[in-house]
C-alpha positions as CSV (number, residue, x, y, z in Angstrom):
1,X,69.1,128.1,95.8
2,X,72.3,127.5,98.2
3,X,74.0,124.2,97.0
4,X,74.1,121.1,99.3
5,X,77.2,119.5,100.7
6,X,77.6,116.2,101.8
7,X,79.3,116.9,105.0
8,X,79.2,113.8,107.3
9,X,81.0,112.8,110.7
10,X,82.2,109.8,112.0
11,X,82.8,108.8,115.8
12,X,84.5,106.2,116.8
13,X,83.3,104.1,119.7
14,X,85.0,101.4,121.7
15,X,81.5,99.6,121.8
16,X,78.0,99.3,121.4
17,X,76.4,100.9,124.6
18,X,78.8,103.9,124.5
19,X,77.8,104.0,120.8
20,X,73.8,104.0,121.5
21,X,73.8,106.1,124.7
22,X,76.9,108.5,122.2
23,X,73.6,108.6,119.3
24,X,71.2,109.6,121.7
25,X,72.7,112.5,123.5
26,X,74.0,113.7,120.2
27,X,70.4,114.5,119.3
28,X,69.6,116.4,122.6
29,X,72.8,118.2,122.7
30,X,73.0,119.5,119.3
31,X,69.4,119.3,118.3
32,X,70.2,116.9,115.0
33,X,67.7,116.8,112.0
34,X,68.5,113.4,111.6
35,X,68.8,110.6,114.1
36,X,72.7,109.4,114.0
37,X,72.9,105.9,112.6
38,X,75.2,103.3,114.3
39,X,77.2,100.6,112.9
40,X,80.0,98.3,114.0
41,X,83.4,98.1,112.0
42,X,85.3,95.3,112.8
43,X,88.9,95.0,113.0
44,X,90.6,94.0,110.6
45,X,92.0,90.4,110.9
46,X,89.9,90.3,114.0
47,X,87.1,87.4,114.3
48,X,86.3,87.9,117.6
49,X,83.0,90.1,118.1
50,X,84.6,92.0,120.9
51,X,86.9,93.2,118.7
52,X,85.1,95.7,117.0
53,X,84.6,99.2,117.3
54,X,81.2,101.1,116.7
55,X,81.0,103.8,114.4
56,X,78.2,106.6,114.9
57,X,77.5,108.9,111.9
58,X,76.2,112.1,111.4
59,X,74.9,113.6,108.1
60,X,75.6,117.5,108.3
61,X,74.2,119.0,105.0
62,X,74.4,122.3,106.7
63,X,77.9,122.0,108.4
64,X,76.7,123.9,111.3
65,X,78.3,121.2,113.5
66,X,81.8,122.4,114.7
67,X,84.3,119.1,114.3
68,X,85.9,120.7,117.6
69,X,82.5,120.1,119.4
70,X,82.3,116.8,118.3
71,X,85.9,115.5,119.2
72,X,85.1,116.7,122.7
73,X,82.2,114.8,122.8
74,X,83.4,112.0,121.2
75,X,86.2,112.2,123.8
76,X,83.5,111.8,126.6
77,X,82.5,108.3,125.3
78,X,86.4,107.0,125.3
79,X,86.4,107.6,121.3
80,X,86.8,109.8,119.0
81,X,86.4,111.7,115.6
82,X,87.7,110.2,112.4
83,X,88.8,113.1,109.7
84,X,87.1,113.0,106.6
């Protein structure tokens, strides 16, 4: 039996729409197992809700996802890919 990693990517978002619209065309363009999940990281020192970006992750237990790929699409949203 191949072992399992725990590969997992992050995207950064500049906010919640871009994240949502980010984890939905993630599925359709790479054909995902697993549905992205989305949270929001706020700033820190920052109170304000505005201030806050949105984090999409992707599990990867495969790796067949190319970090290269994902920066570019990232990139699309205005965000980007956080290295492990």
């Amino acid at each position: 039996m191949a072992p399992v990693s725990d590969v997992r990517h992050v995207l950064v978002l500049p906010d919640r729409d871009a994240a949502e619209e980010a984890a939905q065309a993630l599925g359709e363009r790479f054909g995902l197992d697993e549905e992205p999940r989305i949270l929001r990281d706020a700033l820190a020192g920052e109170d304000d809700a505005e201030d806050a970006q949105w984090l999409v992750l992707l599990s990867d237990e495969r790796a067949l996802l190319d970090p290269g790929e994902l920066d570019e699409f990232a990139a699309e949203w205005e965000g980007w890919r956080e290295e492990p």
